[in-house]
Steps between C-alpha positions, in 0.01 A plus 500: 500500500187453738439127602112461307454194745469775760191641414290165422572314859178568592312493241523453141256794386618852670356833530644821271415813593574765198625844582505787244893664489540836641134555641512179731116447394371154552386350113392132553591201736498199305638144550820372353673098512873433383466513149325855492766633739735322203384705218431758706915555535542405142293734364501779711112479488238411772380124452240327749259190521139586437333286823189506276683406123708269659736590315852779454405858360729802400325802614437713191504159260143569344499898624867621441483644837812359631639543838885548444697405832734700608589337879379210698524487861368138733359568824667402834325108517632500094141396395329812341683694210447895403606589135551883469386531170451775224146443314439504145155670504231411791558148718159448637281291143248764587692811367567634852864569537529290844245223588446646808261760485186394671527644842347340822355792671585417897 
């Protein structure tokens, strides 16, 4: 089993970026502390902390558009997580099916 104490050495708030199974297409980054990464392995479901709410949220609580996690990987420094997830319906709260979709034209 992975050593949790790991990942919050740092910090206790860490960055999760979401990955949609078999396309590999970036869904959301979002911010996760112990207890999210808890329920997160208990329920096989993506949990975070809302920075805003103050507060843990199950993505797809209030929309039913879960994101189902099928892997997680840490980085090399063990401080940023990537769930490879399969999504219930869209991920961004806007409808879109990622959250990134407004493109910086360079």
């Amino acid at each position: 089993m992975f050593d949790l104490d790991l990942l919050f050495q740092k910090s206790s708030l860490i960055p999760v970026i979401v990955q949609e199974q078999g396309s590999g297409q970036v869904l959301m980054l979002g911010f996760t502390n112990r207890e999210a990464v808890e329920l997160t392995l208990q329920t096989k479901t993506a949990w975070f902390w809302s920075r805003s709410r103050q507060k843990l949220w199950n993505k797809g609580e209030t929309s039913g558009n879960f994101l189902h996690v099928k892997e997680i990987f840490t980085d090399c420094d063990t401080d940023t997580l990537l769930y490879i997830c399969k999504p219930e319906g869209p991920t961004c709260h806007t409808g879109a099916h990622s959250c990134f979709f407004n493109q910086i034209k360079l």
